[in-house]
C-alpha positions as CSV (number, residue, x, y, z in Angstrom):
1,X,16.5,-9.8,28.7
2,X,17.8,-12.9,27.4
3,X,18.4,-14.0,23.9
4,X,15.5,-13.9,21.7
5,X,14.5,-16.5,19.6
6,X,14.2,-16.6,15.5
7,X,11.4,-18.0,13.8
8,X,13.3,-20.5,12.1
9,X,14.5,-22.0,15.3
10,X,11.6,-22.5,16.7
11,X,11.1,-26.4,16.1
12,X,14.5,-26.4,19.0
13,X,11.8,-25.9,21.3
14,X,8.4,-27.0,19.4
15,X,9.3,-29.9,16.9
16,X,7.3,-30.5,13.9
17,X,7.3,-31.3,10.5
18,X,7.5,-27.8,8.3
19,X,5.2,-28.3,5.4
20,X,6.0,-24.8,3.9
21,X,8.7,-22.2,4.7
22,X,9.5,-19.0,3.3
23,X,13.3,-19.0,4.5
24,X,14.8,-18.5,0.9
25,X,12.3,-16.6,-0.5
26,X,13.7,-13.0,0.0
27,X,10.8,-11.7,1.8
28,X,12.1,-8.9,4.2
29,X,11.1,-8.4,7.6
30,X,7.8,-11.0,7.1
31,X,8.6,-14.9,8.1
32,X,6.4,-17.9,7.3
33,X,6.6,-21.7,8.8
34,X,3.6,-23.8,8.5
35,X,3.8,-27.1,10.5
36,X,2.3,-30.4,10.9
37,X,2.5,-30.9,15.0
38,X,1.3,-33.8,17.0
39,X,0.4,-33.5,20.4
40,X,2.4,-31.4,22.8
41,X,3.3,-30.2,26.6
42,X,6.4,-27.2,25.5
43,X,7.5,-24.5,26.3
44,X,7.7,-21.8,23.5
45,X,10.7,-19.5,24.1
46,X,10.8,-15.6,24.2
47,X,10.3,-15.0,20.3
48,X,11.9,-12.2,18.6
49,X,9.7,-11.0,16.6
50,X,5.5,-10.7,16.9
51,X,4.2,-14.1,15.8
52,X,0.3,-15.0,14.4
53,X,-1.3,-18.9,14.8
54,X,-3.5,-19.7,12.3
55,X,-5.4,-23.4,12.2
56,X,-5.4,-25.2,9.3
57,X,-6.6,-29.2,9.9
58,X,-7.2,-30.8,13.2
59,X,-9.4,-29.1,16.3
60,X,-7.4,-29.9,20.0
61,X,-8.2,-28.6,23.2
62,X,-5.6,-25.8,23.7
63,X,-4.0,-24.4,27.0
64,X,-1.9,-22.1,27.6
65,X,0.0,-20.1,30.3
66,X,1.2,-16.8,29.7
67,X,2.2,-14.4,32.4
68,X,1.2,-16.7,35.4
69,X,-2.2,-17.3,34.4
70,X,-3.5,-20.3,32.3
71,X,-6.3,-20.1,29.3
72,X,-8.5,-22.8,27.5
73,X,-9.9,-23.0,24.4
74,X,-11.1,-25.6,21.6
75,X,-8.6,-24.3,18.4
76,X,-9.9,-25.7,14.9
77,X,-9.6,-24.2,11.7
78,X,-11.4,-20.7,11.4
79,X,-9.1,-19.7,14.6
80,X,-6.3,-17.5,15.7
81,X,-3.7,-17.3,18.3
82,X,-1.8,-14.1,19.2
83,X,1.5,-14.1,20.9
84,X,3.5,-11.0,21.8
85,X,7.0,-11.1,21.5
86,X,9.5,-11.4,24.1
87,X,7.5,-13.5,26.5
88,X,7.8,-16.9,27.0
89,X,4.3,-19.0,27.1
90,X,3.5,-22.4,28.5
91,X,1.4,-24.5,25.7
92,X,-0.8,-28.0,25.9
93,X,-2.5,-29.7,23.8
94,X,-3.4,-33.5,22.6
95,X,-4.4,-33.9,19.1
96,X,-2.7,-33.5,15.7
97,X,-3.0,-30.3,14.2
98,X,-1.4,-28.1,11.1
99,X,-0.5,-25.1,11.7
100,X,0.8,-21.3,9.9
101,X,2.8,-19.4,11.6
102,X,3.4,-15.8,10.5
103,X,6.3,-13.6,12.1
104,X,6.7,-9.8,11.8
105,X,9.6,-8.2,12.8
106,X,9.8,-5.3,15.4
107,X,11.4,-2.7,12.8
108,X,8.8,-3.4,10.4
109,X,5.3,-2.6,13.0
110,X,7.4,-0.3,14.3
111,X,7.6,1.4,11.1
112,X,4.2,1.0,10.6
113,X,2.8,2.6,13.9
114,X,5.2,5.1,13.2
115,X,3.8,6.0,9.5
116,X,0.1,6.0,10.3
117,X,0.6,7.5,13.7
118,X,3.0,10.1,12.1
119,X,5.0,10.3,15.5
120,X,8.2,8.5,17.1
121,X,7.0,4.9,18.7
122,X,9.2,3.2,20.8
123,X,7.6,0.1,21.5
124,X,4.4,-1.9,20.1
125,X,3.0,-4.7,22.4
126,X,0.6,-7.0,20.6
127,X,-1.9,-8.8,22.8
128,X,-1.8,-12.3,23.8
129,X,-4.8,-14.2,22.9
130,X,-4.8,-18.1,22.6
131,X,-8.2,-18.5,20.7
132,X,-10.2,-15.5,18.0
133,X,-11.7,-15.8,15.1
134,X,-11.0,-12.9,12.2
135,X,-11.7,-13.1,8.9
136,X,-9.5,-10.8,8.2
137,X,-6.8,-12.1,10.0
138,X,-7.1,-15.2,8.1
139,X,-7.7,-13.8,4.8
140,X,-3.9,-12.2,5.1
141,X,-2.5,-15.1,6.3
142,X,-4.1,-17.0,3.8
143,X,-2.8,-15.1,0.8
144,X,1.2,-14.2,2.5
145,X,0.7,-19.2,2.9
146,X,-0.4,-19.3,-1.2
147,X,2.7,-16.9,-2.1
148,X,4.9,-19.0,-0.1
149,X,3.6,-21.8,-2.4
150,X,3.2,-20.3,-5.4
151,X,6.3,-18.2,-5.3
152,X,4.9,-15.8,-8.2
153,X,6.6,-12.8,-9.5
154,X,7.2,-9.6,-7.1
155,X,6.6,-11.8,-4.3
156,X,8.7,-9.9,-2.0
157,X,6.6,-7.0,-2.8
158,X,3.1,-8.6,-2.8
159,X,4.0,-9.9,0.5
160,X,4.9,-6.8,2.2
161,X,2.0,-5.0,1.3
162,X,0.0,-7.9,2.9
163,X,2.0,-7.8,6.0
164,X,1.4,-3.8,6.2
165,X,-2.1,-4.1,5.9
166,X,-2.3,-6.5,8.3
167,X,-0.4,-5.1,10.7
168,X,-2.3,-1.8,10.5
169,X,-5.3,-4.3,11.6
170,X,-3.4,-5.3,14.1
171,X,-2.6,-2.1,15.4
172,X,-5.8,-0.9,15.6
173,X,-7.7,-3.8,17.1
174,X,-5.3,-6.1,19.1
175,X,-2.6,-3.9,20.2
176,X,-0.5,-1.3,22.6
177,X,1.5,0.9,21.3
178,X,3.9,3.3,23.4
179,X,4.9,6.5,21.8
180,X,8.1,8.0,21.9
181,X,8.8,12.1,22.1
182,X,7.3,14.2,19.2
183,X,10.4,15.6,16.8
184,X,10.2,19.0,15.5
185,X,8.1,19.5,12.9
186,X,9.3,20.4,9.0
187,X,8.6,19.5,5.7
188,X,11.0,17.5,3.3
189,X,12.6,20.5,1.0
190,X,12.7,21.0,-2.8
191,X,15.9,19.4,-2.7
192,X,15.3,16.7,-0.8
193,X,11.8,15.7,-2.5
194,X,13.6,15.3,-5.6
195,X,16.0,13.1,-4.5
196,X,13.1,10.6,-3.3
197,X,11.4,11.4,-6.5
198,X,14.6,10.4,-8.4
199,X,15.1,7.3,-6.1
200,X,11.7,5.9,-7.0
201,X,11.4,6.8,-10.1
202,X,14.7,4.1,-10.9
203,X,13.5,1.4,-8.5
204,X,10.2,1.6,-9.1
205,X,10.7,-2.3,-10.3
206,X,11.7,-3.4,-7.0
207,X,10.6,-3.4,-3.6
208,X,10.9,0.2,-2.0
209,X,10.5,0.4,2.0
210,X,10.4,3.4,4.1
211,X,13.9,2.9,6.1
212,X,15.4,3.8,2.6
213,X,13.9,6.3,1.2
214,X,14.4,8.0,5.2
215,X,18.1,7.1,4.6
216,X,18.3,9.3,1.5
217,X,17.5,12.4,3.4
218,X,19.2,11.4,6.4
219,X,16.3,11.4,8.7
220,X,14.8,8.7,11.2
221,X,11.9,7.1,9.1
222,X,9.0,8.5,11.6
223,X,10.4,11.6,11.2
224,X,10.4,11.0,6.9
225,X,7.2,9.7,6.9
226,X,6.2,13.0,9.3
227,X,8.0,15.6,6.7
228,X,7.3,13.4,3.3
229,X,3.2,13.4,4.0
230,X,3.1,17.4,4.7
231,X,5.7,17.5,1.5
232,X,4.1,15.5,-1.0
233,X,-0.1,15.3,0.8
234,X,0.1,11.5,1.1
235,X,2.2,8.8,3.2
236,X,5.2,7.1,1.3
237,X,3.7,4.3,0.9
238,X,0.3,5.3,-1.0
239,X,2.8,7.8,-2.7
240,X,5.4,4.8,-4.4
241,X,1.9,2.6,-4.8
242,X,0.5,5.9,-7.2
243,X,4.0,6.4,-9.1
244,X,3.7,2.5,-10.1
245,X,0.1,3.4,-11.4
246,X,1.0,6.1,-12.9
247,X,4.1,4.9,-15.1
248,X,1.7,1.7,-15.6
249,X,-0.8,4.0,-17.3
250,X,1.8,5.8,-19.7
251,X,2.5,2.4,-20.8
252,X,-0.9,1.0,-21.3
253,X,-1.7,4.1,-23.0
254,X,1.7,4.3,-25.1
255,X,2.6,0.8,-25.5
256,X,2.1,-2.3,-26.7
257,X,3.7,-4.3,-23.5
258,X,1.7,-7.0,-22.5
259,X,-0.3,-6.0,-19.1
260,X,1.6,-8.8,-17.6
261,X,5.0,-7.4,-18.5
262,X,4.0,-3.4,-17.4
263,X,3.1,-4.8,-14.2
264,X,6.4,-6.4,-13.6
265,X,8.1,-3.5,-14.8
266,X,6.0,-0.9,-12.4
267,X,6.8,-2.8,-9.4
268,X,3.5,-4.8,-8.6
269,X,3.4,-8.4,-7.3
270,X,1.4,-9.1,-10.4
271,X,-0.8,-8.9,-13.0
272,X,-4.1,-9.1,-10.7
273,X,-2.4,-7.1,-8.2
274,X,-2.1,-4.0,-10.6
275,X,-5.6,-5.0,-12.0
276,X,-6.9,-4.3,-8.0
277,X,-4.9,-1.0,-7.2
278,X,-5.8,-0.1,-11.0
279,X,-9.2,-0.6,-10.8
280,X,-9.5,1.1,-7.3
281,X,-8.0,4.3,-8.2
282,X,-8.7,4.8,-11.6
283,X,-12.7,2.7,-11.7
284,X,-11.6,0.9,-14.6
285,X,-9.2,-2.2,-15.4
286,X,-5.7,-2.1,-17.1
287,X,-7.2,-3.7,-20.0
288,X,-10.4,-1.2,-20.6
289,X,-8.1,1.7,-19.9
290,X,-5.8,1.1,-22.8
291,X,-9.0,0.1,-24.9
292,X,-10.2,3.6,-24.2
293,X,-7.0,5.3,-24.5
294,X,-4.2,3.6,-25.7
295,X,-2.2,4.2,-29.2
296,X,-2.9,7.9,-28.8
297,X,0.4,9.1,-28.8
298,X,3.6,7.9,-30.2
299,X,6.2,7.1,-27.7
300,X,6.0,6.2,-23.6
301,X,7.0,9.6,-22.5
């Protein structure tokens, strides 16, 4: 296999004018170009990492050819295109359009699959469809465009979350996914759990991601995610997501930090963002929590 292509040199192949890129944003492992294209007869080269069309203004008939065969459909805003990576496609099409692009790179579905199939994968193959139409889809790609624009605080954070929900949507409805040979089983020891406990605890500001915590432990992060879930009765992630909520509630309860400030300083993308997970897991908002509880002891233990 050749050279694979990066999302940012994409307009080598496809020129356009970018109306929004996320290049120096310091999201990890998650991409965003949106583009302004006029009509086109390209070639898009063998991508590197799984890329997601969404339609924003214009409708044009679309073809494509992918694997020998060509497909038609009428792309307007409401619509998707998926494109696997590592193929090259054949694409057509007349009228002026905007367009998002969202990437994801291979070590972060990988990780994914891994996590929530709790095995080894060794390769994920998304499908290749030129036209669908998924709420949800576009809901995510939505939200990851408006960070790229708004730029708020925790943005590397917020996005990733959006990108592994997606992703797991992905996973279950549009994808292949190739597993690799079950490891021996195990559980993460007293030792080691204390370490991750210790690890998160101090970073629980900042963006946390499996590959790290797996490093800690020296162990391959399917495996971690395996051993941590039988260890601690929940996946990494839901397990860092319930530490943030639960050093945000000692602080609502024990402080006087305004909700904006405790959100920054438990590691959420923002104040509504903690308001959602908050609300979710404890059926009641920041604010109405420390209402009912707060200034009843003297110090944020």
């Amino acid at each position: 296999m050749g050279a694979l292509t990066p999302p940012e040199d994409l307009p080598k192949w496809v020129p356009g004018e970018v109306l929004c890129a996320s290049d120096a944003l310091g999201w990890k492992n998650v991409f965003l170009r949106s583009y302004h294209y006029l009509g086109q007869d390209v070639i898009v080269p063998a991508m590197r990492d799984f890329m997601i069309v969404g339609y924003r203004l214009g409708a044009t008939p679309m073809q494509r050819r992918f694997d020998g065969q060509w497909s038609h459909a009428n792309c307007a805003p409401g619509a998707v295109s998926l494109l696997t990576r590592a193929e090259q496609s054949h694409w057509f099409w007349s009228e002026t359009i905007d367009v998002t692009h969202v990437y994801f790179a291979p070590e972060l579905v990988l990780d994914v699959a891994s996590e929530i199939m709790e095995r080894p994968i060794v390769d994920v193959t998304l499908a290749d469809v030129l036209h669908l139409e998924d709420p949800a889809i576009l809901f995510t790609m939505g939200a990851i465009a408006a960070e790229a624009q708004a730029q708020g605080l925790g943005g590397p954070l917020y996005v990733e979350t959006l990108a592994r929900g997606m992703i797991i949507h992905l996973l279950r409805r549009y994808a292949s996914v190739t597993p690799g040979r079950e490891l021996p089983g195990g559980r993460l020891d007293t030792r080691q759990k204390s370490r991750i406990d210790d690890y998160i605890d101090a970073h629980l500001d900042e963006a946390i991601d499996l590959k790290t915590l797996a490093e800690l432990v020296n162990l391959p992060a399917c495996a971690f995610a395996r051993q941590f879930k039988r260890a601690a009765g929940r996946a990494p992630y839901a397990y860092v997501i319930e530490r943030r909520l639960e050093r945000a509630q000692r602080l609502l309860a024990f402080s006087t930090l305004p909700i904006k400030d405790i959100s920054a300083r438990c590691g959420f993308a923002d104040q509504a963002h903690l308001t959602r997970l908050f609300l979710r897991s404890r059926d009641r908002t920041p604010a109405a929590f420390r209402k009912e509880f707060g200034r009843s002891a003297t110090s944020p233990a």
